[in-house]
MOPAC internal coordinates of N, CA, C and O (Angstrom, degrees):
PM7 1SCF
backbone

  N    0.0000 0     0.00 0     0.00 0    0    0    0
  C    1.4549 1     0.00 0     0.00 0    1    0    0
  C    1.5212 1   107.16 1     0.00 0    2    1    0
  O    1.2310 1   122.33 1   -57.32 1    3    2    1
  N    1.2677 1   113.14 1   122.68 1    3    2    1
  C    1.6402 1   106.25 1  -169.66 1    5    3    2
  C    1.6825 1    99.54 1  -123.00 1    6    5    3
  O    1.2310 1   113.92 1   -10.93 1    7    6    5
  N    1.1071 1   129.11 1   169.07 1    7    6    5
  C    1.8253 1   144.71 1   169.76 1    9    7    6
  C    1.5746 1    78.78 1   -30.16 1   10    9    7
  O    1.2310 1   119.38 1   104.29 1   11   10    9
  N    1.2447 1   118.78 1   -75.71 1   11   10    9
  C    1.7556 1   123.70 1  -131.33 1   13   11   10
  C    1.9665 1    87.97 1   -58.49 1   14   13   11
  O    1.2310 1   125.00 1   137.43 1   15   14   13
  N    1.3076 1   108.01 1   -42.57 1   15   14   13
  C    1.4085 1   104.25 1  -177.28 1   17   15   14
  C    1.7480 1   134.20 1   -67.24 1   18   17   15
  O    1.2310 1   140.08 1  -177.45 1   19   18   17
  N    1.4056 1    78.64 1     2.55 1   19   18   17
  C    2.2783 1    88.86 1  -172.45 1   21   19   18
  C    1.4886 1    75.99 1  -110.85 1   22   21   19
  O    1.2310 1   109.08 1   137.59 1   23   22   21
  N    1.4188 1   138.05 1   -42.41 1   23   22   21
  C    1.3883 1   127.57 1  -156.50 1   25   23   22
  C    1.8877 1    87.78 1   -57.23 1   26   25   23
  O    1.2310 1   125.36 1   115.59 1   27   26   25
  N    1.2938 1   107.31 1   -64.41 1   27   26   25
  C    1.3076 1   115.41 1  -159.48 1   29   27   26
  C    1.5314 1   121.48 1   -62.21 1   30   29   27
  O    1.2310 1   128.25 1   153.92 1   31   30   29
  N    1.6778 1   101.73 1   -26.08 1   31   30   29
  C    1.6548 1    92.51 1   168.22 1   33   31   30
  C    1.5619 1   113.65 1   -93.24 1   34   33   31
  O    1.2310 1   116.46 1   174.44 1   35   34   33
  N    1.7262 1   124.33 1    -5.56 1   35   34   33
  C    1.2752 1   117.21 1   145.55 1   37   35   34
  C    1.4589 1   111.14 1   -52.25 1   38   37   35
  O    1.2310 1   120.05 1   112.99 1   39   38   37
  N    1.1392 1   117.51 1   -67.01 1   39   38   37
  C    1.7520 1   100.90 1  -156.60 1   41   39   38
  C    1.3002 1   106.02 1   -62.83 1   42   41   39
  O    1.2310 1   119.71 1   158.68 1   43   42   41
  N    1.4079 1   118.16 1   -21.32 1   43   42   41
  C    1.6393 1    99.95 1  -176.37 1   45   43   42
  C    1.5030 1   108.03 1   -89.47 1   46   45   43
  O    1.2310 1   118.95 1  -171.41 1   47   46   45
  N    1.1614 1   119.60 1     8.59 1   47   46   45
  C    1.7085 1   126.58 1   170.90 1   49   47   46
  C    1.1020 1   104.45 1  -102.60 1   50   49   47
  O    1.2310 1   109.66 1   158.22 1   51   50   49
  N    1.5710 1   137.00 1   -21.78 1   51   50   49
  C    1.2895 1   135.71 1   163.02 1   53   51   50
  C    1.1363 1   128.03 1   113.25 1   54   53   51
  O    1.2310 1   126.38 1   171.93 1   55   54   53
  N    1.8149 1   105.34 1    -8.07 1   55   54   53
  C    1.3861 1   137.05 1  -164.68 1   57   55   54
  C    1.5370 1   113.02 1   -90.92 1   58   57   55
  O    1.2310 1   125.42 1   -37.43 1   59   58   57
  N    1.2128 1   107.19 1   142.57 1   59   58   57
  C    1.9144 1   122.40 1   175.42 1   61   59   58
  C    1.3927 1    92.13 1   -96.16 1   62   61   59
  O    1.2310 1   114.46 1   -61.05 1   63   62   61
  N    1.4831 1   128.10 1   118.95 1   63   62   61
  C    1.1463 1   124.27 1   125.67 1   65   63   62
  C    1.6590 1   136.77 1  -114.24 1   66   65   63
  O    1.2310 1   131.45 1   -22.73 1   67   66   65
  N    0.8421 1    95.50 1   157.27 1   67   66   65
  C    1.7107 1   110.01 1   165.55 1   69   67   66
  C    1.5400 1   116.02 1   -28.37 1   70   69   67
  O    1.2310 1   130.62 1   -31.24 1   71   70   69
  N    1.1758 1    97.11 1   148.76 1   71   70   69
  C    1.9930 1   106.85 1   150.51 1   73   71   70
  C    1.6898 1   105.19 1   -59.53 1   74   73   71
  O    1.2310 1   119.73 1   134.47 1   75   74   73
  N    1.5621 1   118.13 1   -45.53 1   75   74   73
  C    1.4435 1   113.57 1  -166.67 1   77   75   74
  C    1.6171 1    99.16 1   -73.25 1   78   77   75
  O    1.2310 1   128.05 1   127.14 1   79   78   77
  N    1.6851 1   102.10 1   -52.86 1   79   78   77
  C    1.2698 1    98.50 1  -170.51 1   81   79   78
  C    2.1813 1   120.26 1   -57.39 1   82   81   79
  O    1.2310 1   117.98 1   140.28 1   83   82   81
  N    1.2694 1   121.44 1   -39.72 1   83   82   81
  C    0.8986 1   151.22 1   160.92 1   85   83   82
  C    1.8366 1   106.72 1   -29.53 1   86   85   83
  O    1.2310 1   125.73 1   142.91 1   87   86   85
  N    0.9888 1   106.60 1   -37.09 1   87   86   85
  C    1.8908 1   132.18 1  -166.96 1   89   87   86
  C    1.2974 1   102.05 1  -107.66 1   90   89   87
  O    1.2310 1   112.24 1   160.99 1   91   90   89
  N    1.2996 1   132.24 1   -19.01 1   91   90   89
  C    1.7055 1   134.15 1   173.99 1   93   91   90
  C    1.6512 1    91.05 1   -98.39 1   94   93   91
  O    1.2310 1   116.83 1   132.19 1   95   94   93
  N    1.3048 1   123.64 1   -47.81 1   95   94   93
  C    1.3389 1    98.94 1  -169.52 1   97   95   94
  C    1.4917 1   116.39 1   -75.18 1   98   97   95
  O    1.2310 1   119.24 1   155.14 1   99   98   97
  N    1.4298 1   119.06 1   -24.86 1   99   98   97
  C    1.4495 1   113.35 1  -175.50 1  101   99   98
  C    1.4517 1    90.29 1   -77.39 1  102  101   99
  O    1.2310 1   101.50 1   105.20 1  103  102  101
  N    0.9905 1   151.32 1   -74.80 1  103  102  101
  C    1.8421 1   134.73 1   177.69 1  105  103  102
  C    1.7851 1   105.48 1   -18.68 1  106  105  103
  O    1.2310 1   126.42 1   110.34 1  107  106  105
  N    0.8197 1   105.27 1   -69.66 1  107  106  105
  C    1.8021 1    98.33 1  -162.92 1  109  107  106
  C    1.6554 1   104.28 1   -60.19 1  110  109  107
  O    1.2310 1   121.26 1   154.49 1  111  110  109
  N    1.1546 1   115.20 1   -25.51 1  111  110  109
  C    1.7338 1   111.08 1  -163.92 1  113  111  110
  C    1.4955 1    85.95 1   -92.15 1  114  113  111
  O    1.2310 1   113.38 1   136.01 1  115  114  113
  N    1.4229 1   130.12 1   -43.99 1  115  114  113
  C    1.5176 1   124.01 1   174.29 1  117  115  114
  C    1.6311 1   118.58 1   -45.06 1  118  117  115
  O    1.2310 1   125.05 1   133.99 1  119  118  117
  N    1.6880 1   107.90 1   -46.01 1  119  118  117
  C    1.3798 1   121.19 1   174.36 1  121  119  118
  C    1.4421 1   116.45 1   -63.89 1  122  121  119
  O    1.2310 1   119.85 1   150.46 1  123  122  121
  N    1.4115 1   117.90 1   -29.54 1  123  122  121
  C    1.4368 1   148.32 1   157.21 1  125  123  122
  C    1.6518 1   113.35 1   -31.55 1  126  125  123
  O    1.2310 1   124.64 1   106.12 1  127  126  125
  N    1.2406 1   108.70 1   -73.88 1  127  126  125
  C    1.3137 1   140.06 1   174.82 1  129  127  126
  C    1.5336 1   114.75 1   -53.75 1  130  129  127
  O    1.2310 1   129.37 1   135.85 1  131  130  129
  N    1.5156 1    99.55 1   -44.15 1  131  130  129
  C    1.2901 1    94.65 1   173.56 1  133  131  130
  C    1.4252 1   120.30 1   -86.71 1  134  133  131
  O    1.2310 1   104.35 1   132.87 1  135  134  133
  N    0.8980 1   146.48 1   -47.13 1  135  134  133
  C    1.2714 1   159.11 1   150.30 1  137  135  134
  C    1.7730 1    98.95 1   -21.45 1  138  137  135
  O    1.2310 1   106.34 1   154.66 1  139  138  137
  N    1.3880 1   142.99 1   -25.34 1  139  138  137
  C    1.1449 1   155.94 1  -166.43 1  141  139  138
  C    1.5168 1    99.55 1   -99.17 1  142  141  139
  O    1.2310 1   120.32 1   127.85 1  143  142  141
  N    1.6659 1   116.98 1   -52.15 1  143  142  141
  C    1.7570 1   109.74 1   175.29 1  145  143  142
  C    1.5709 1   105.43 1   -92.73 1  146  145  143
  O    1.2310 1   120.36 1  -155.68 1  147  146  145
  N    1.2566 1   116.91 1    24.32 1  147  146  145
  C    1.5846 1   107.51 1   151.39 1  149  147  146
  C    1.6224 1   116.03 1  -100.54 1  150  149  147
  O    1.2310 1   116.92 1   153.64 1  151  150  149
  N    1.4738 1   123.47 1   -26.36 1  151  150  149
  C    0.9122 1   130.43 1   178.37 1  153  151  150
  C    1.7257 1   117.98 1   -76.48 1  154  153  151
  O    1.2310 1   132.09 1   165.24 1  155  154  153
  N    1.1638 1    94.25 1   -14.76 1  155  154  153
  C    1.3710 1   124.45 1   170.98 1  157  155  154
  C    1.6632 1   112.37 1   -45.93 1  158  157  155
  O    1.2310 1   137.50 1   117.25 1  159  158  157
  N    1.4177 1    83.70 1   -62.75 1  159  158  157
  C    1.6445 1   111.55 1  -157.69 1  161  159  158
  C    1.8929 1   112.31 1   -77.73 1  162  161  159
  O    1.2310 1   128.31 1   161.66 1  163  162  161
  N    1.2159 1   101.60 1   -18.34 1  163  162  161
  C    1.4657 1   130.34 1   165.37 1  165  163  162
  C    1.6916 1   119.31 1   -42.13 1  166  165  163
  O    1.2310 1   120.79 1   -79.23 1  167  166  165
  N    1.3300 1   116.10 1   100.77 1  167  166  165
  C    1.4660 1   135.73 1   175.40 1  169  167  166
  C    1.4622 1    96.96 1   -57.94 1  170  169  167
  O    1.2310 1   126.27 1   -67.95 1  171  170  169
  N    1.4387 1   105.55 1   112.05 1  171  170  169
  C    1.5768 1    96.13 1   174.36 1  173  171  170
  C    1.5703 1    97.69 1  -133.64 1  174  173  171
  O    1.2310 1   113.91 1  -162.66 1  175  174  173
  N    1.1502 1   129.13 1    17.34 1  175  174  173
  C    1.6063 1   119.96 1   178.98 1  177  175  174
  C    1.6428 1   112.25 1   -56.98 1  178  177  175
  O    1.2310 1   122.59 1   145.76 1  179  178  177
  N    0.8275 1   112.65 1   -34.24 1  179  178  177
  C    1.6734 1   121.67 1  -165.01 1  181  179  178
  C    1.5010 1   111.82 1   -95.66 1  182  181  179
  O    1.2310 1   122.78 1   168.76 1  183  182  181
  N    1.2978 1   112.29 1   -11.24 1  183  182  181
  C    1.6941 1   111.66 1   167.07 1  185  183  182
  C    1.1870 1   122.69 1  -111.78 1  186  185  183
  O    1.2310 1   129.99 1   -52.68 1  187  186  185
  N    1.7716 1    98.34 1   127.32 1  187  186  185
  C    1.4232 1   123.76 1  -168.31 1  189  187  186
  C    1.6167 1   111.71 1   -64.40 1  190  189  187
  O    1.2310 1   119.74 1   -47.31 1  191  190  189
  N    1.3366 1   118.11 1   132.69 1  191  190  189
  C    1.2647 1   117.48 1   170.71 1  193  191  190
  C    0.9979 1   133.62 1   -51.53 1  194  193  191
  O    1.2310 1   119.62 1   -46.90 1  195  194  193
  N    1.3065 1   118.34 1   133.10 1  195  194  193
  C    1.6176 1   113.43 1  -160.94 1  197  195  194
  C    1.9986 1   120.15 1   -92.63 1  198  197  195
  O    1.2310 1   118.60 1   -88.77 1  199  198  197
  N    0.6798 1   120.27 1    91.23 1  199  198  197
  C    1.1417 1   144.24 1  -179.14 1  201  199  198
  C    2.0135 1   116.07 1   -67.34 1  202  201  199
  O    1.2310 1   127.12 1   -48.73 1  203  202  201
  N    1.3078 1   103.90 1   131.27 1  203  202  201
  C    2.0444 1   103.46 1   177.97 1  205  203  202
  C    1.2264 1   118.07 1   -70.02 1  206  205  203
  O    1.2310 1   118.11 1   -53.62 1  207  206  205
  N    1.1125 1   121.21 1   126.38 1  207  206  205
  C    1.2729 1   123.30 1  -159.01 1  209  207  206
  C    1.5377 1   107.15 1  -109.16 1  210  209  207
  O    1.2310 1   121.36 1  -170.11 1  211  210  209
  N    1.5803 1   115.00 1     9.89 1  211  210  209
  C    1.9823 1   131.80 1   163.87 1  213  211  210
  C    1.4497 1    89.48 1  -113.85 1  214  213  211
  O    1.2310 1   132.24 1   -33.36 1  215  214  213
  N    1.3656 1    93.96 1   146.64 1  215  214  213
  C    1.5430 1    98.96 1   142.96 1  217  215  214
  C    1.5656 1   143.92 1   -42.06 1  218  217  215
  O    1.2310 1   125.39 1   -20.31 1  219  218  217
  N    1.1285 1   107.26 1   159.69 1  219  218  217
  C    1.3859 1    81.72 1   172.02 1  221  219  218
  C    1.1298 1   116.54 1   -91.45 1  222  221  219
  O    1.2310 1   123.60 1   -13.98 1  223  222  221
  N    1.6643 1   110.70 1   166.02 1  223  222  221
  C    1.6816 1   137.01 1   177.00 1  225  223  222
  C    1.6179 1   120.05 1   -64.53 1  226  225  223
  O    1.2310 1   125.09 1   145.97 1  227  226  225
  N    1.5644 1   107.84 1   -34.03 1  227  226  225
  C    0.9851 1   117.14 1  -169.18 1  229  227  226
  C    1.5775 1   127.22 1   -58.34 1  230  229  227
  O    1.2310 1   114.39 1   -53.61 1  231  230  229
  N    1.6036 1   128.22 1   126.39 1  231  230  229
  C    1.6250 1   109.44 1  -164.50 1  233  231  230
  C    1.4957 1   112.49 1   -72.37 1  234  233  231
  O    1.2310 1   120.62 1     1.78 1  235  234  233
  N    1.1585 1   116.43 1  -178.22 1  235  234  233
  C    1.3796 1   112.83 1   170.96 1  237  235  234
  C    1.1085 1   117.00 1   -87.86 1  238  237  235
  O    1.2310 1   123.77 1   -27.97 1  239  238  237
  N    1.8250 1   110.36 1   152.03 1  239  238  237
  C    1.2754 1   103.98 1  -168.26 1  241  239  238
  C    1.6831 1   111.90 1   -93.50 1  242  241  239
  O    1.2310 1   124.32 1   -84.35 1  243  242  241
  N    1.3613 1   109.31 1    95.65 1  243  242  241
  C    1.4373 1   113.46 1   170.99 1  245  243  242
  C    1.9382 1   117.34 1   -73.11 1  246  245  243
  O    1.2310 1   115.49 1   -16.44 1  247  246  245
  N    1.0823 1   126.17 1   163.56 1  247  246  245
  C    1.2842 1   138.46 1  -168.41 1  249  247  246
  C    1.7785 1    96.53 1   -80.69 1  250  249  247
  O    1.2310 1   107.16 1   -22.96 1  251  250  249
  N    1.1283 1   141.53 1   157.04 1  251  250  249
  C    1.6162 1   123.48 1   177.22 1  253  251  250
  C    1.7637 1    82.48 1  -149.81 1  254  253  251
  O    1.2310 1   121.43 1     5.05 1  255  254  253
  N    1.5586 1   114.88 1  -174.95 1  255  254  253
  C    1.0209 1   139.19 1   161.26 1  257  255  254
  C    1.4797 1   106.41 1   -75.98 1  258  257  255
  O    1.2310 1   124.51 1   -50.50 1  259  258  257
  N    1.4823 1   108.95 1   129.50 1  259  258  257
  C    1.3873 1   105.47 1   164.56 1  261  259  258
  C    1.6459 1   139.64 1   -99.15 1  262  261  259
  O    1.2310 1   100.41 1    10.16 1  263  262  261
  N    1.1029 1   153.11 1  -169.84 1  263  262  261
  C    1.3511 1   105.12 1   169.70 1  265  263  262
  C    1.2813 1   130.26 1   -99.91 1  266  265  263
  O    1.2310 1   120.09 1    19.50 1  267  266  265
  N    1.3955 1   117.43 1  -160.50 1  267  266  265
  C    1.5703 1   119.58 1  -167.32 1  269  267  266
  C    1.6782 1   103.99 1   -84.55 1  270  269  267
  O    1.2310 1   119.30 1   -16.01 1  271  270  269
  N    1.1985 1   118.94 1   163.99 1  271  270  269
  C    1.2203 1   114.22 1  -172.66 1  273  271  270
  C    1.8389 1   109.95 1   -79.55 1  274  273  271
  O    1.2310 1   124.50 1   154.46 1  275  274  273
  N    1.8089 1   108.98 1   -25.54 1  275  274  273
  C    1.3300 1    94.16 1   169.39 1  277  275  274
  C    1.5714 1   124.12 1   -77.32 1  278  277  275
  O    1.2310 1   131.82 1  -179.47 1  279  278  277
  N    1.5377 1    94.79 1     0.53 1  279  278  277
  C    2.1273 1   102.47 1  -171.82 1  281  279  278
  C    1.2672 1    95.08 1   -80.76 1  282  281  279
  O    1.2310 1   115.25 1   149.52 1  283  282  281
  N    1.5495 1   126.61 1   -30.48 1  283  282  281
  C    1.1193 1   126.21 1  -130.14 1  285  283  282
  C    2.3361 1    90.49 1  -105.06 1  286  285  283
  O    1.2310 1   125.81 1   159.25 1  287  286  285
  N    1.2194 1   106.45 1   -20.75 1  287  286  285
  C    1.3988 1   118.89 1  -163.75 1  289  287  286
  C    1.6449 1    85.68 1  -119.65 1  290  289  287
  O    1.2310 1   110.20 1  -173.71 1  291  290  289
  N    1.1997 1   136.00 1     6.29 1  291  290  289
  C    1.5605 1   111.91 1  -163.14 1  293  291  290
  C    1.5410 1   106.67 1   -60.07 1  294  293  291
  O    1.2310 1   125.64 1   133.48 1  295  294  293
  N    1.9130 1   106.77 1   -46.52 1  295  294  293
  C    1.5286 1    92.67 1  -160.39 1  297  295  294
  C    1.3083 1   109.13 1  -119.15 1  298  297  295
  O    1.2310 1   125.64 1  -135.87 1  299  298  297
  N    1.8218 1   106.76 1    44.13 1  299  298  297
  C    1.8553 1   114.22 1  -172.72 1  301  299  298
  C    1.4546 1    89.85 1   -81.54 1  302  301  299
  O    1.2310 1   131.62 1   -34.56 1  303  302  301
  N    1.5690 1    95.17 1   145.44 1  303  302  301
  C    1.9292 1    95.86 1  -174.40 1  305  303  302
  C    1.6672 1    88.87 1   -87.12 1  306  305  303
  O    1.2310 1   111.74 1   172.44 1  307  306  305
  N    1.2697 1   133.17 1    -7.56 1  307  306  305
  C    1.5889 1   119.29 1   168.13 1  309  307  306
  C    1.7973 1   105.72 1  -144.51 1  310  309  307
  O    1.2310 1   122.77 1   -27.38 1  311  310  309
  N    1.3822 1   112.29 1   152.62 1  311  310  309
  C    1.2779 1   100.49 1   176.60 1  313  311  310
  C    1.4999 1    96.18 1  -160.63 1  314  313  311
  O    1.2310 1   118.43 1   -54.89 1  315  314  313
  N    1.5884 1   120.60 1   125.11 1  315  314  313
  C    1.6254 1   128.72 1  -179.77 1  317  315  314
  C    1.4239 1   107.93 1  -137.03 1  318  317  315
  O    1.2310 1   125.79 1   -63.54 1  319  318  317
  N    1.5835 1   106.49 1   116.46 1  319  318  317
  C    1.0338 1   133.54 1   140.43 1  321  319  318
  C    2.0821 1    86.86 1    79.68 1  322  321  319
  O    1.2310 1   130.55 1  -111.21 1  323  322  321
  N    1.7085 1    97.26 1    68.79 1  323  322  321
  C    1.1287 1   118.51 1  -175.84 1  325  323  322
  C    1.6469 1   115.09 1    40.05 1  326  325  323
  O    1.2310 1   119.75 1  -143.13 1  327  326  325
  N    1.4179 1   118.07 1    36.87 1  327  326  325
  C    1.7557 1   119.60 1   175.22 1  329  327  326
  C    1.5285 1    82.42 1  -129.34 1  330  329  327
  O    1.2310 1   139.50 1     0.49 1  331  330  329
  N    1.5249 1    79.79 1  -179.51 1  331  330  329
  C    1.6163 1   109.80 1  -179.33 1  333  331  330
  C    1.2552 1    87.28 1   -96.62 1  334  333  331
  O    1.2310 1   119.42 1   -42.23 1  335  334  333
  N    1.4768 1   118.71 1   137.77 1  335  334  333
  C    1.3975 1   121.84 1   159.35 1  337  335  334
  C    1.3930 1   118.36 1  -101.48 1  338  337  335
  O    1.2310 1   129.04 1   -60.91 1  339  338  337
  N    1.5187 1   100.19 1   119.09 1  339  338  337
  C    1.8654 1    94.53 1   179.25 1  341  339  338
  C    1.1063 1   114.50 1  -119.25 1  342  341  339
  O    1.2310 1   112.01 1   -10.98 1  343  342  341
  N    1.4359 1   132.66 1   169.02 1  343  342  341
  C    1.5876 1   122.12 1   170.47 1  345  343  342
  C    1.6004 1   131.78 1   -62.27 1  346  345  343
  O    1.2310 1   115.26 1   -21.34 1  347  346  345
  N    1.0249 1   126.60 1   158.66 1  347  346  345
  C    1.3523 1   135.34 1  -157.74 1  349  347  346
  C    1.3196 1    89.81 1   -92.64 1  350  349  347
  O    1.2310 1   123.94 1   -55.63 1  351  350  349
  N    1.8268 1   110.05 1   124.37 1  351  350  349
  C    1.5903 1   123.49 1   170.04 1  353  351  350
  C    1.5847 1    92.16 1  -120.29 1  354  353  351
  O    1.2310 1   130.62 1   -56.22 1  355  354  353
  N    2.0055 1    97.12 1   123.78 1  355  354  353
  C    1.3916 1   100.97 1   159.42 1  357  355  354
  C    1.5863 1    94.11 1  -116.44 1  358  357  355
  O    1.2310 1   120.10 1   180.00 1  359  358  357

C-alpha cells in the first residue's frame, strides 16, 4: 500500500485527508491486508460450515402501502418525468 494508493482511494471516496490522517489510514488498511493473508493461510478443509441454529429474526414479508408519489418526490432537489434526476457520471 503506498501514498499514491490512499491518495487514490481518497479521491475515489471523496474524502480530504491529512498527511497525519493519510498515515493512519495506510497503517490500518496495511494491518487490514494483513490480517486478510493470514486468514489466507488458514487450513480449513476439515471445518464444517457453520450454519444458525434459531430461526430466523427476519419479519415476514407482507405486501404494505407504498407511498404517494408526492411523499415519495417531496424533498428530491430534482425530479423528471416521475424519476429522480441526478447528474450525469461518466
Amino acid at each position: 500500500m503506498t501514498e499514491i494508493d490512499i491518495e487514490k482511494l481518497a479521491k475515489l471516496s471523496k474524502l480530504t485527508l491529512s498527511e497525519t490522517e493519510a498515515a493512519q489510514a495506510k497503517e490500518r488498511l496495511q494491518a487490514l491486508l494483513r490480517l486478510m493473508e493470514n486468514l489466507k493461510g488458514l487450513d480449513l478443509k476439515n471445518i464444517e460450515p457453520m450454519v444458525a441454529s434459531e430461526p430466523s429474526s427476519l419479519r415476514e414479508d407482507i405486501p404494505a402501502q407504498g407511498f404517494s408519489y408526492e411523499q415519495a418526490f417531496m424533498n428530491a432537489p430534482q425530479e423528471e418525468n416521475h424519476h429522480f434526476a441526478i447528474p450525469k457520471v461518466i
